[in-house]
C-alpha positions in Angstrom: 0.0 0.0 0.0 1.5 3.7 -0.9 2.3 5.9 1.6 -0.7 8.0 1.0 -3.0 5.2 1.3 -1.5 4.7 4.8 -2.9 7.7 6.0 -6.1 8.6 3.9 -8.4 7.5 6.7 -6.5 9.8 8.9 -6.4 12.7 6.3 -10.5 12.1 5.9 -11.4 12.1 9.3 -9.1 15.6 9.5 -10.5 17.1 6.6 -14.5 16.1 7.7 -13.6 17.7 11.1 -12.7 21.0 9.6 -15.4 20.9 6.7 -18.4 19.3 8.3 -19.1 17.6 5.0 -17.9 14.3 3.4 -18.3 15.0 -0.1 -16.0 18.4 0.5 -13.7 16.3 2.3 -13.2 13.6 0.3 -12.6 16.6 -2.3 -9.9 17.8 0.0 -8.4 15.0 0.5 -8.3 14.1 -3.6 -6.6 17.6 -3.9 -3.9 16.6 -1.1 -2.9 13.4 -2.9 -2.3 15.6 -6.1 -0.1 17.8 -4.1 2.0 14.9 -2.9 1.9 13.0 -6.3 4.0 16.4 -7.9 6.7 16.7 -4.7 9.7 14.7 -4.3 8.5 12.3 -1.4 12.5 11.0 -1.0 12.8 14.5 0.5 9.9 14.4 2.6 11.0 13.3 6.1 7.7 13.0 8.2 5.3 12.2 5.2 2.6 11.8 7.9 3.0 15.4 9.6 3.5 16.5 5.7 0.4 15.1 4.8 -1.5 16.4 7.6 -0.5 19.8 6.7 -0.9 20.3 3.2 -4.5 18.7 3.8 -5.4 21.2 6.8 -4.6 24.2 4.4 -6.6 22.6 2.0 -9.6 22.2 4.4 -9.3 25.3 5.8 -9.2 27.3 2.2 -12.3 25.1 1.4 -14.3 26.5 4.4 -13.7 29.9 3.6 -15.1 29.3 0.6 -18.3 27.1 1.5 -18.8 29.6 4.7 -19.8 32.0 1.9 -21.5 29.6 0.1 -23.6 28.8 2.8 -24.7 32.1 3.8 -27.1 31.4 0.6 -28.3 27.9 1.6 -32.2 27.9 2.0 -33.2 27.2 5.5 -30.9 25.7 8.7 -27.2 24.4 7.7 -26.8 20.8 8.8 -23.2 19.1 8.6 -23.4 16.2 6.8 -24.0 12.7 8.5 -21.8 9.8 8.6 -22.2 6.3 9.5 -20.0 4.7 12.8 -21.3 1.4 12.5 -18.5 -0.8 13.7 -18.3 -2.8 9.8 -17.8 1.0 8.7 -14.1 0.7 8.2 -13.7 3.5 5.4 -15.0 5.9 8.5 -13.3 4.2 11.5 -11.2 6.5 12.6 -14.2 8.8 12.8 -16.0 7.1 15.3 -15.3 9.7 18.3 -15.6 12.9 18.9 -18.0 13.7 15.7 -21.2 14.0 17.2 -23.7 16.1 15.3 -24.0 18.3 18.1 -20.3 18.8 18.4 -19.9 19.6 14.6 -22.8 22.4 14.6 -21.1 24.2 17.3 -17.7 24.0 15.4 -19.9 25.9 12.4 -20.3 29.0 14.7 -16.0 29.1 14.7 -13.9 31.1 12.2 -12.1 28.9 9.5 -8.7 29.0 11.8 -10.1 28.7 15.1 -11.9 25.4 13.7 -8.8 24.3 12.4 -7.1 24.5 15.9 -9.4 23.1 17.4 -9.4 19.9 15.6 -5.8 19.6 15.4 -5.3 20.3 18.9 -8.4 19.0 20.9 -9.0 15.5 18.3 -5.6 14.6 16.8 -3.4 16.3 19.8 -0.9 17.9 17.5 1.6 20.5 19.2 0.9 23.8 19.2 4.2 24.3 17.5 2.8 22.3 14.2 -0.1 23.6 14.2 1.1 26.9 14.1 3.1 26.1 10.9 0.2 24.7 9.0 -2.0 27.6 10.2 0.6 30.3 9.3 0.6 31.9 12.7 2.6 32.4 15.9 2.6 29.5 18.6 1.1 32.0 21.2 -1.5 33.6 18.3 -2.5 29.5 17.8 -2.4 29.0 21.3 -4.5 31.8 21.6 -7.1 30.6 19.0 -7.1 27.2 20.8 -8.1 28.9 24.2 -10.6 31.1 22.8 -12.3 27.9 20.7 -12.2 25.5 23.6 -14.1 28.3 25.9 -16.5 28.6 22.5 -17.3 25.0 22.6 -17.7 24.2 26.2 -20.1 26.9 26.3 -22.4 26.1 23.2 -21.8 22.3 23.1 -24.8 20.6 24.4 -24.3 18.5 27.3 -25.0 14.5 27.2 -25.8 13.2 30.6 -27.2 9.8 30.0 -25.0 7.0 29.1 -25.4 5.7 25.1 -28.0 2.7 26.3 -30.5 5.3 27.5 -29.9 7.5 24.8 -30.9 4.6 22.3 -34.0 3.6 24.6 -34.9 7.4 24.1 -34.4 7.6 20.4 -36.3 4.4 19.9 -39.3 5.6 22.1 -38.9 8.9 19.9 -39.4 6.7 16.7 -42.1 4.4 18.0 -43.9 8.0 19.3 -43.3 9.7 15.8 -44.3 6.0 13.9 -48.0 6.0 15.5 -48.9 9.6 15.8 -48.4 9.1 19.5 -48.9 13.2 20.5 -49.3 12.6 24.1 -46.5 9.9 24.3 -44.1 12.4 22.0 -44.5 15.4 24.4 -43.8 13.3 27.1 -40.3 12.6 25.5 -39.9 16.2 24.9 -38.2 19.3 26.9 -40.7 22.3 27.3 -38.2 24.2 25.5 -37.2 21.4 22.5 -35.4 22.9 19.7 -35.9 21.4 16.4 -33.5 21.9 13.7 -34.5 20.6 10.1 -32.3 20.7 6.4 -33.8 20.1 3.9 -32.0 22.6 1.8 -34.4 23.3 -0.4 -34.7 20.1 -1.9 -36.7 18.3 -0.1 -39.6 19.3 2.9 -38.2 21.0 5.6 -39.1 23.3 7.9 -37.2 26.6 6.9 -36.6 28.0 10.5 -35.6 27.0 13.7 -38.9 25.0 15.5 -38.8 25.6 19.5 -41.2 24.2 21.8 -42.5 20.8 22.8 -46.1 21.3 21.5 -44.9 23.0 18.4 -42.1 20.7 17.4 -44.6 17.8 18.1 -47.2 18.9 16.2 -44.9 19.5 12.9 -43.4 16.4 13.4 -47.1 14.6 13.1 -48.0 16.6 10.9 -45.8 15.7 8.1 -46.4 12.0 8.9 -49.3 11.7 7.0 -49.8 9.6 3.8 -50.7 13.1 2.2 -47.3 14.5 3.0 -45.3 11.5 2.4 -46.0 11.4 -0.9 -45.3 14.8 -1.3 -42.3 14.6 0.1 -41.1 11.7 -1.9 -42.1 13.9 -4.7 -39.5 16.6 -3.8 -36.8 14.5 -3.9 -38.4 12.5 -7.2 -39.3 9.2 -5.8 -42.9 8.9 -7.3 -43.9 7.0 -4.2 -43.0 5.9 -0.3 -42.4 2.3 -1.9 -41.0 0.4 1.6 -41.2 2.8 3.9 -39.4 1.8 7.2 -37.7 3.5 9.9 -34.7 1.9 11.5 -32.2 2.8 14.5 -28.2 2.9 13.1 -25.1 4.7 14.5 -24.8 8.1 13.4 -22.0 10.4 13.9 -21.1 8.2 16.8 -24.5 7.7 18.6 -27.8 6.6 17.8 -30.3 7.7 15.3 -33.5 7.2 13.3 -33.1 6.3 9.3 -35.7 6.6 7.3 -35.4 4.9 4.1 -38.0 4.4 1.0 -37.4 1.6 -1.6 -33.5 0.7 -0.5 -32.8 4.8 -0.5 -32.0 6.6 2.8 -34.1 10.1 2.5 -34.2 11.6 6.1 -31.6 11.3 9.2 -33.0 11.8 12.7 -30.5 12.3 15.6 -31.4 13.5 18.9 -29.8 15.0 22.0 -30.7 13.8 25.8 -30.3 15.3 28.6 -31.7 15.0 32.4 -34.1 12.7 31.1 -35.5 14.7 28.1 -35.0 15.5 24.3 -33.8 18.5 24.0 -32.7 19.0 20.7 -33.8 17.5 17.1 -31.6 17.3 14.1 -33.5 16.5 11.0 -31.6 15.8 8.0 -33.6 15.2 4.4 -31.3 17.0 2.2 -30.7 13.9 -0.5 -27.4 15.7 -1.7 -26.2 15.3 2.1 -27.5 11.7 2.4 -27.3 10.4 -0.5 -23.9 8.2 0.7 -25.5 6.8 3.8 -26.8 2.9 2.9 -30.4 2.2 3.8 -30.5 -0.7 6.6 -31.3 -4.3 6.0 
């Protein structure tokens, strides 16, 4: 195996870090090995620290550019989801520390601060390296880091229930959701549940934030109707809700609801618990964002 193949899971799970979506790191990653294909690698003496530097820049340069992209997406931005089933070996190294949670509070972090962050708080580089593949100072970089990690702990939503209870809430989520269960759905809710939903304009969605356990309730059993189903299989150009099924999988390293119609994933559910309530929803339909993930069974 070449020396880039060594690392590409590595250089993946950096570049999905910083970007927040696979298809842009995967891009990222296809420029880096490019860049390394035209150098002398005989010269190169730490091909993996090289590596992880020329694909950092890379990253970073490619958020600057979808930051602006996205300032034009219709409705909520949702980083793209990525399966951490155990038999997912392409994503393995992914399989901690990615939480969906986790990766929407990175979104709310300038391009370098991001950067630092992941280097330092996921891979553990030294400040020193990072500061050379960032193009800053140590103590600017160390600065960044400081400033990042005091972001994060403040906005990152706290789990508080181990991952069994968090899968016995996600499944009585799905069973609530399933049969139109209002009472039983509310009951899972927190009076002030937050409901997040990307559809990005190609498929149903709500276009703003939904707060409230009554309100995000009542949208959710609303769109479970055959009426809407269809018309939502119409907006992303299934003709019909051929094998519909909903199905518990490992999402960004926890559990979460797939929804899948005729072999073809079309909306991710993940949820976050705490003291004994949901408090937020992420609802991902976008087919361009999902599109990768395999349907289960």
């Amino acid at each position: 195996m070449s020396t880039f193949e060594d690392h590409r899971s590595l250089l993946t799970s950096v570049a999905y870090r910083i970007l927040g979506s696979v298809a842009d790191a995967e891009d990222v990653v296809q420029e880096a090995w490019l860049r390394w294909s035209g150098v002398d690698q005989a010269t190169v003496d730490d091909p993996k620290a090289y590596l992880i530097r020329v694909t950092s820049r890379l990253a970073i340069d490619r958020l600057r550019w979808a930051k602006s992209r996205r300032e034009a997406y219709v409705g909520p931005w949702l980083p793209e989801p990525i399966s951490t089933e155990p038999d997912t070996a392409e994503h393995a190294e992914l399989a901690e520390s990615v939480e969906l949670a986790l990766l929407v509070v990175l979104e709310t972090l300038s391009p370098l601060e991001r950067a630092v962050f992941v280097l330092r708080e996921a891979f553990d580089l030294p400040f020193a390296e990072i500061a050379e593949i960032i193009g800053r100072a140590e103590p600017a970089t160390r600065q960044l880091a400081r400033r990042a990690r005091e972001h994060v702990q403040e906005k990152r939503p706290r789990f508080d229930v181990d991952r069994d209870e968090r899968r016995r809430m996600t499944q009585r989520f799905m069973n609530a959701s399933a049969n139109g269960d209002l009472d039983g759905l509310i009951e899972l809710l927190s009076s002030e549940v937050t409901m997040v939903s990307d559809g990005g304009g190609k498929a149903r969605a709500a276009l703003r934030i939904i707060t409230g356990a009554d309100n995000v309730s009542r949208w959710l059993l609303s769109i479970n109707t055959p009426a809407n189903i269809a018309r939502f299989m119409a907006s992303i150009g299934m003709a019909e809700a051929a094998g519909l099924s909903f199905e518990m999988a490992e999402v960004n390293d926890g559990p979460a609801i797939v929804a899948s119609a005729d072999g073809k994933v079309i909306t991710v559910i993940s949820l976050v618990v705490t003291d004994g309530k949901i408090e937020t929803i992420y609802l991902l339909a976008n087919p361009e964002k999902i599109a990768h993930l395999r349907a289960a069974g």
